[in-house]
C-alpha positions as CSV (number, residue, x, y, z in Angstrom):
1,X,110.0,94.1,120.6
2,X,111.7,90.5,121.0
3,X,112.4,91.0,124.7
4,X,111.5,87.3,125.5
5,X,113.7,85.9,122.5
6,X,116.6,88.6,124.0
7,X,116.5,88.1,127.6
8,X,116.4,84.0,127.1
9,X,119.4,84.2,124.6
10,X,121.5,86.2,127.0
11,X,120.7,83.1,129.2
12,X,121.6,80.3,127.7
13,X,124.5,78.3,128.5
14,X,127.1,77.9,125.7
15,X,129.5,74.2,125.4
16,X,132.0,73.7,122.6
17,X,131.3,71.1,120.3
18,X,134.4,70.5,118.7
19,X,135.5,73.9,117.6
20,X,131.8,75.3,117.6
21,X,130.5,77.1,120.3
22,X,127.2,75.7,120.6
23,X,124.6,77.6,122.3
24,X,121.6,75.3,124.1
25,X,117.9,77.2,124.1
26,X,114.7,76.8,123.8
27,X,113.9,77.9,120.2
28,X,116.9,76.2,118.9
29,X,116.7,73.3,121.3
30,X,113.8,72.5,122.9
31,X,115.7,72.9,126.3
32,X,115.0,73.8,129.2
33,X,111.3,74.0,127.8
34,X,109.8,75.5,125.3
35,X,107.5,79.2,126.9
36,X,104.4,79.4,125.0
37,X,105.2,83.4,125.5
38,X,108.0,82.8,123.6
39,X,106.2,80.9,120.8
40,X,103.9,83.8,120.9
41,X,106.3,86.3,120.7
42,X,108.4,84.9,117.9
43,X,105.5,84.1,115.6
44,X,104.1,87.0,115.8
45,X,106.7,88.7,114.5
46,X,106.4,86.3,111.8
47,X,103.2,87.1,111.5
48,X,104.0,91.0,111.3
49,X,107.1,90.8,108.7
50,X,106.6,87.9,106.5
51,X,104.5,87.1,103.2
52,X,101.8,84.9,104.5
53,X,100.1,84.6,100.9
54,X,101.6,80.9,100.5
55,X,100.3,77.4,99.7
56,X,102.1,76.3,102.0
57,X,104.4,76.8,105.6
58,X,107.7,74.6,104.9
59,X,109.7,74.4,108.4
60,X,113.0,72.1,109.1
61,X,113.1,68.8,111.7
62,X,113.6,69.5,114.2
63,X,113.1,72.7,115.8
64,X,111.5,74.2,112.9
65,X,108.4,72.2,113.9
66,X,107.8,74.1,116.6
67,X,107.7,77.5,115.0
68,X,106.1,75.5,111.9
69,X,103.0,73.9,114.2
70,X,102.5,77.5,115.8
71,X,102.5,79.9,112.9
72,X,100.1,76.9,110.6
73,X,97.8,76.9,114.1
74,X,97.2,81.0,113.5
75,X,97.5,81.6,109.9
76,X,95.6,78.2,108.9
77,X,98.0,77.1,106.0
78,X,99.1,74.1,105.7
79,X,102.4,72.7,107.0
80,X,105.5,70.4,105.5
81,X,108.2,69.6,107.5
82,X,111.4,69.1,105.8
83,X,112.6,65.4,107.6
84,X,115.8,63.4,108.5
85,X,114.2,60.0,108.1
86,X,113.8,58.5,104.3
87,X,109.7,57.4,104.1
88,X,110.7,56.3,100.2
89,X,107.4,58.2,99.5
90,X,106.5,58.6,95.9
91,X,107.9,61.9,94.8
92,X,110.5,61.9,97.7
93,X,113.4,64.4,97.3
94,X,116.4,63.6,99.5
95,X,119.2,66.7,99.5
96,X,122.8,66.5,101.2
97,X,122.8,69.0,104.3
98,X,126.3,69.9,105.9
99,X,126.7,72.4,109.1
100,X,128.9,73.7,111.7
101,X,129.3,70.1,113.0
102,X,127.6,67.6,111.1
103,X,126.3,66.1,107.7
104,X,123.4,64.0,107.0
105,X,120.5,64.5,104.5
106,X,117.2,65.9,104.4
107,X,113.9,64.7,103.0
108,X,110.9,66.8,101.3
109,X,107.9,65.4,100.9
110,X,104.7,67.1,100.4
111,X,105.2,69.9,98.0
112,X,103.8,70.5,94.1
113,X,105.0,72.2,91.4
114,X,104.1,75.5,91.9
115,X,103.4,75.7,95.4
116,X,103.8,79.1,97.1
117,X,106.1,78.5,100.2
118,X,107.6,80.5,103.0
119,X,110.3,78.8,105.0
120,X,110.6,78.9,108.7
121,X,113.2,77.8,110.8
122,X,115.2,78.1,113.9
123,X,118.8,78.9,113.9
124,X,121.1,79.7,110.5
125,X,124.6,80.3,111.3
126,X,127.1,78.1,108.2
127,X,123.4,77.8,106.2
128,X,124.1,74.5,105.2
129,X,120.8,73.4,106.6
130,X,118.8,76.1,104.9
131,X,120.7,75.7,101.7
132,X,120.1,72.3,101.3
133,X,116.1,73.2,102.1
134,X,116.2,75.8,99.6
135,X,117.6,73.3,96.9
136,X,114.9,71.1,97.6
137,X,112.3,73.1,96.9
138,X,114.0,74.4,94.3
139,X,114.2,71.0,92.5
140,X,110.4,70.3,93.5
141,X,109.6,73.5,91.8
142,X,108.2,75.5,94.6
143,X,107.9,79.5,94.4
144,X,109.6,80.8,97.2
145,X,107.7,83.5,99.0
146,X,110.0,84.2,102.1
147,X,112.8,82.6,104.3
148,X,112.4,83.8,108.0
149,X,114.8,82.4,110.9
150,X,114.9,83.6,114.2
151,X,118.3,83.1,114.9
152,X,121.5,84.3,112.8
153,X,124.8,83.9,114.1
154,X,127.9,83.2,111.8
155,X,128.0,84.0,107.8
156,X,125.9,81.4,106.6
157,X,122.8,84.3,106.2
158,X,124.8,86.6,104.4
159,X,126.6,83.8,102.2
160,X,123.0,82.8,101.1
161,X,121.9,86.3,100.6
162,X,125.2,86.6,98.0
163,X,123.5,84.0,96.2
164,X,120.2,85.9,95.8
165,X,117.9,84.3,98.4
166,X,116.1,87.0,101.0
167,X,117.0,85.6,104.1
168,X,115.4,87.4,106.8
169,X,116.4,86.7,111.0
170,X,114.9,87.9,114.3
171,X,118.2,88.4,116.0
172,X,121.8,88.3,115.0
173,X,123.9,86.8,118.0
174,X,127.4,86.4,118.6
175,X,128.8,84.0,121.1
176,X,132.0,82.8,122.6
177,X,133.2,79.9,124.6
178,X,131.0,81.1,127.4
179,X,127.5,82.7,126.9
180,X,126.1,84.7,124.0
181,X,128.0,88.1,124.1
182,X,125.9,90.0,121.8
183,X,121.8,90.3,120.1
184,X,121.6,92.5,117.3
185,X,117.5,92.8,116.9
186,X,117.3,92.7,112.8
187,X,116.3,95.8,110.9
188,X,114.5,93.6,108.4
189,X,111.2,93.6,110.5
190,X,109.1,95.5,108.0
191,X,106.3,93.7,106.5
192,X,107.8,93.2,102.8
193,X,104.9,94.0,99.8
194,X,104.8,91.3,97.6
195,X,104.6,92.7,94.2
């Protein structure tokens, strides 16, 4: 079903960034370019598997805004993009985010108490990025509707999952020093009924 997203993954090159194995693409990196057949392709299986009844599409700078753009463009809700820059906007929530290979802090503007929210984003492999995100919202006292990521690779999914959150990916990965060895298509591609 993700034969796009599959075939470009087995493509991409792979360079170490100090003890990561970093893996350049075009959903996770904007590079070579971004195929509007695969923008397509991996929002619409957003489209098929996540709760859509939300206030509000939350997606992570920076390659969350692509996804983010796309799936607000079809669905017609409204999007937020979690930043890296500090507006000092009234209401402004500012969270510590620590990954694989860096630390920095992340910025939430635009959401209300109460707002229903899915989350979209790119890549989670420690989940630093996405726990941080979570926290936000958290503290800005969203309802969380759904997490989807495209992307898993490491144990940062199934750490957050031990902590309760429903963190559902496209594609698992693996990848060594040289190209991405393995993509596991997720079983978690039902549509899930929100009760």
């Amino acid at each position: 079903m993700l034969d796009r997203l599959k075939k470009s993954l087995l493509d991409a090159p792979v360079f170490k960034r100090g003890e990561y194995n970093y893996f350049i693409h075009p959903i996770t990196d904007g590079v070579p370019e971004i195929r509007p057949e695969l923008i397509r392709e991996v929002v619409g299986q957003i489209v098929r598997i996540a709760d859509l009844d939300v206030d509000k599409i939350v997606a992570v700078e920076a390659m969350g805004i692509p996804i983010g753009i796309a799936l607000s463009i079809i669905t017609d809700i409204p999007l937020v993009i979690i930043r890296k820059r500090k507006y000092g906007l009234p209401g402004e929530i500012e969270v510590s985010q620590v990954t694989g290979y860096s630390k920095s802090q992340l910025l939430l503007n635009g959401i209300n108490r109460g707002d229903k929210v899915i989350v979209v984003d790119d890549v989670i492999s420690t989940g630093g990025t996405l726990m941080a995100t979570l926290e936000s919202l958290k503290f800005a006292g969203a309802i969380l509707k759904d997490v989807v990521v495209v992307i898993e690779r490491g144990d940062g999914a199934n750490r957050l999952r031990a902590k309760g959150y429903n963190i559902r990916t496209m594609v698992e990965v693996k990848v060594d020093d040289k190209k991405v060895t393995q993509i596991i298509e997720s079983e978690l591609t039902e549509k899930v009924d929100a009760h």
